[in-house]
C-alpha positions, -999 to +999 in steps of 0.1 A: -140-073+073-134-108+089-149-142+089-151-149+052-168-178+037-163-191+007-179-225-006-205-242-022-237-223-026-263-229+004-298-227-006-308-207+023-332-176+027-321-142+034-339-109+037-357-106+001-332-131-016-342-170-017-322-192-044-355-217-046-350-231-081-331-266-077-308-277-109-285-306-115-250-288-120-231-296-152-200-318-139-173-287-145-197-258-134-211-252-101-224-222-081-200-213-050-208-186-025-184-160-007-200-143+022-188-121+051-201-092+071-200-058+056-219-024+062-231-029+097-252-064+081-238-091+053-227-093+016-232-131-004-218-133-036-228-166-061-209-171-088-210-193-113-176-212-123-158-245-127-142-260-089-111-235-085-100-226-054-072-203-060-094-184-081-122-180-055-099-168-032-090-142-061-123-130-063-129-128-031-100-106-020-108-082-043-144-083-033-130-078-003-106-044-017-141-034-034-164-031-010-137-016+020-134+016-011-170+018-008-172+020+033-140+044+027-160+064+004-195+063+024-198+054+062-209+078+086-200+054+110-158+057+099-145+093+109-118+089+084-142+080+053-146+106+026-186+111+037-175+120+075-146+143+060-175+165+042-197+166+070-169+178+092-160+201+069-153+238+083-169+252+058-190+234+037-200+262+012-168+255-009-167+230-033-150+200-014-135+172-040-149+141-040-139+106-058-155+096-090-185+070-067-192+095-042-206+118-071-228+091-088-242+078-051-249+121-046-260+121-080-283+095-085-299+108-044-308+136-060-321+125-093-346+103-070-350+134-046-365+153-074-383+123-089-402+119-059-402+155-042-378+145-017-390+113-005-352+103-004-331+128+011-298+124+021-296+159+045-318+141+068-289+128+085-296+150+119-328+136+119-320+100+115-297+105+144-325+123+171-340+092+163-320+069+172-311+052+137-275+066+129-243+061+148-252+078+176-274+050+191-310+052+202-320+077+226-334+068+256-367+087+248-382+102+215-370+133+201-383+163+219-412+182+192-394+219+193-351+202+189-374+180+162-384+207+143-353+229+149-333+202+131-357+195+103-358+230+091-321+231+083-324+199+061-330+201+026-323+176-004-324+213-025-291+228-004-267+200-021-251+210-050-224+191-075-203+198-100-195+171-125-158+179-133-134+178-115-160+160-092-170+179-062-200+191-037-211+218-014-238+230+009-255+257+018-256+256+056-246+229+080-252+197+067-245+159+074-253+138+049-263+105+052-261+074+022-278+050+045-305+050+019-286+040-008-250+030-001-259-005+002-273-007-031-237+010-051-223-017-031-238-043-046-231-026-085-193-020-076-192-055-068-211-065-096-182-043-123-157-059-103-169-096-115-176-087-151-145-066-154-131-099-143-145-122-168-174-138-150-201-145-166-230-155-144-231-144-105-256-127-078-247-099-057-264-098-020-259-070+005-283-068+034-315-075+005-305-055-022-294-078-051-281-078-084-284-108-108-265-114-142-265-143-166-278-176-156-271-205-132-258-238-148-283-254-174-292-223-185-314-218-155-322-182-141-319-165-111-355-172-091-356-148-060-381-142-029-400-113-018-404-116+020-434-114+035-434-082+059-433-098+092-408-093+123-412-128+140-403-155+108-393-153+075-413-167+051-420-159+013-446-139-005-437-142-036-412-155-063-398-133-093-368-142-115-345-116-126-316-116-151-295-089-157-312-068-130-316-056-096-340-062-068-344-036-034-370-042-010-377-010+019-403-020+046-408-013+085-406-045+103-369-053+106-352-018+118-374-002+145-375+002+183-406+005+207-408+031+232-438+035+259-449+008+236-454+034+201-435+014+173-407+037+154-398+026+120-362+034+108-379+051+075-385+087+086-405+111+062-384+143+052-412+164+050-422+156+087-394+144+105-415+116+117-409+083+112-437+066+087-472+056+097-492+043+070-502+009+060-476+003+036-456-026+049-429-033+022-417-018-015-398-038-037-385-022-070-369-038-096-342-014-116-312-016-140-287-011-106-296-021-073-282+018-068-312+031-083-338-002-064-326+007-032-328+046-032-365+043-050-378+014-029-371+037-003-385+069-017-417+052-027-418+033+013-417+067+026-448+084+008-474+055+010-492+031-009-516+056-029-490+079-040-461+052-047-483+035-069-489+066-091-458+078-091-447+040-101-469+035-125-467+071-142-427+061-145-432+027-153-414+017-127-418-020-117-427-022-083-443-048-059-468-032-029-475-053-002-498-033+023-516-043+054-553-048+051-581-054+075-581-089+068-541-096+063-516-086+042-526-069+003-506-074-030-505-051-057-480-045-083-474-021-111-472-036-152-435-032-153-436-055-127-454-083-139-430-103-165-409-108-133-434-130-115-436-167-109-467-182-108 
């Protein structure tokens, strides 16, 4: 990781996160921001604290030492990380140790996995790949229907098993797994321990849009975030929600795709087809304890549509924000979890 920033906070959009509310800082507290690329996208980290440099740059090395243990622990992309060394396993039917995070990321996969009926599932790895969307690249055409199907049928969220202690996992057949879904998201919580465990009180967590929010700004002022609105072209906002002492995920379909003989293929591929989604749910933003649990159910509930995701959300009381594409523009609907977060 190179190209750190650290400063004063810039009130700037990015993805799903906005810092719109203005305040008049108290003269020995101020929010400063420490940024730099992570994960393939970007990590911003706000915290709120008097003007010391030295300990900025303390926090931000061990951001830093944080969030390389994660990539260690979870990239696909890294042949030495502790993901890649199970999926190269020789034989994967033995119970392989794994570190203490690697469980609760497989874990809390499979919790949603069985929430949702495998909406999220992390064996789709081979499939994310034909498509393009790992580290493979993208191919230069679509997968072929018969290697498609081939693949999907030796996927399976059900073939992963774990074993609490001493942690470890194993598989029945080949499998490469893939945390895409939800890596991003323990990122943002193991950042998050790391500033509490270091005494600071008030701070937001950014990684690629998922966020984590705890405490308040200076004069008691809270965290006010954006929803984006679910276009390609501009970013603009939908709409605003204030968090404290919670997490924010959006999943949508107009950011990671590629066009080919000019068919549009989302990133979000359906386990149960292989395909890559097609319905007119444009973007799922969940609100949740840990952005762990946002990310991996924003994109469970992207995956099986609008009609669905809302029953499933509101049977769980989860609070989630729709925003679907109607005939006449885009459509807003939100569960009643949901609601106390909104700004009117």
């Amino acid at each position: 990781m190179t190209a750190r920033r650290i400063g004063p906070a810039l009130v700037a959009l990015a993805l799903v996160i906005a810092a719109l509310a203005g305040c008049s800082f108290q003269s020995d507290e101020e929010v400063w921001e420490i940024s730099g690329p992570v994960f393939g996208t970007g990590y911003a980290v706000s915290v709120v604290m008097r003007d010391d440099q030295d300990r900025l740059e303390f926090l931000a090395d061990g951001i830093t030492d944080v969030l390389e243990e994660v990539d260690s622990a979870m990239s696909t992309w890294r042949k030495d990380s502790e993901l890649s060394q199970f999926n190269n396993a020789p034989d994967q039917s033995e119970w392989f140790a794994i570190s203490e995070p690697l469980y609760e990321v497989f874990s809390t996969s499979l919790a949603i996995s069985s929430l949702t009926d495998g909406a999220l599932d992390i064996t789709l790895g081979p499939v994310v790949n034909l498509w393009g969307f790992g580290p493979l690249g993208q191919p230069e055409q679509v997968p072929d229907p018969e290697d498609l199907a081939s693949v999907l049928d030796n996927t399976g969220y059900e073939t992963i098993k774990l074993r609490e202690e001493p942690p470890a996992v194993r598989a029945s057949g080949r499998q490469y797994l893939d945390l895409s879904a939800i890596a991003k998201g323990y990122g943002v919580d193991a950042v998050a321990e790391y500033l509490a465990d270091e005494g600071v009180e008030a701070f937001l967590v950014e990684i690629g849009g998922e966020v984590r929010a705890q405490g308040r700004k200076p004069e008691d002022q809270p965290w006010r975030l954006a929803i984006e609105e679910p276009v390609s072209e501009e970013r603009r906002v939908n709409r605003v929600v204030v968090l404290e002492n919670k997490s924010v995920a959006t999943s949508g379909d107009y950011r990671n795709y590629y066009e080919s003989d000019g068919q549009r293929y989302s990133h979000t591929i359906d386990p149960a087809t292989g395909q890559p989604i097609e319905h007119n749910l444009a973007s799922v933003s969940v609100i949740a304890e840990s952005a762990m649990m946002a990310d991996g159910l924003s994109t469970a509930l992207n995956v099986v549509g609008y009609d669905k995701a809302m029953a499933l959300a509101t049977r769980e009381n989860l609070a989630v924000y729709f925003i679907v594409r109607g005939e006449s523009g885009f459509e807003t609907h939100y569960t009643p979890a949901f609601s106390s977060y909104i700004v009117d």
